[in-house]
C-alpha positions in Angstrom: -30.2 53.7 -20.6 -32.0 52.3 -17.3 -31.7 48.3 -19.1 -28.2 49.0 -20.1 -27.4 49.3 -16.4 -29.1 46.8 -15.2 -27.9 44.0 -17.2 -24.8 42.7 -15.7 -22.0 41.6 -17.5 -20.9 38.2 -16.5 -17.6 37.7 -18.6 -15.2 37.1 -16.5 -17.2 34.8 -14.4 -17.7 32.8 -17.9 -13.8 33.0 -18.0 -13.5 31.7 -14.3 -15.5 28.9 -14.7 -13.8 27.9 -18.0 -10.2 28.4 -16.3 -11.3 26.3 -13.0 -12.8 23.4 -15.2 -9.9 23.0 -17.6 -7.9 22.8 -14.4 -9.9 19.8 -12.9 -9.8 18.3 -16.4 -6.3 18.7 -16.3 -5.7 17.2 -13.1 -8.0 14.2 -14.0 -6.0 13.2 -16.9 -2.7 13.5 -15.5 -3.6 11.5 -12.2 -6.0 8.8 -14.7 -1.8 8.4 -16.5 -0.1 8.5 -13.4 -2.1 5.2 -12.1 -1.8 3.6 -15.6 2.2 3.8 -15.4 2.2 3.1 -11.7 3.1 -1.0 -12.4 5.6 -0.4 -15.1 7.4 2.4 -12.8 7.8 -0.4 -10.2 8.9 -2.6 -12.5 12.1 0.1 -13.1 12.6 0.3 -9.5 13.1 -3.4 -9.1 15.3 -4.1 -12.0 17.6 -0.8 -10.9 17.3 -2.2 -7.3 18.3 -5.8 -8.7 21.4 -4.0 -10.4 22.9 -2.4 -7.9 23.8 -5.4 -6.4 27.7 -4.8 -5.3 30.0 -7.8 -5.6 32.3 -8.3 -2.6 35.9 -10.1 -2.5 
């Protein structure tokens, strides 16, 4: 009984460090997308910002 109380059982570190490195990989990925779109969002700001041109009399 003495080894079965001295063996620690590290499960829910294991989890934590699974849960914290699914979140970086997470955040990688969707900042890695966010600079891929980053010209062709621009591109939609200028052509709305080119349309809302108002015509005056």
């Amino acid at each position: 009984m003495s080894e079965v109380a001295k063996t620690k059982d590290n499960f829910w570190l294991y989890v934590g460090c699974t849960v914290v490195a699914l979140l970086i990989v997470i955040t990688v990925v969707k900042q890695s997308e966010n600079e891929k779109f980053a010209p062709i969002k621009q591109q939609l700001e200028e052509e709305t910002a080119q349309m809302n041109i108002r015509v005056l009399n």
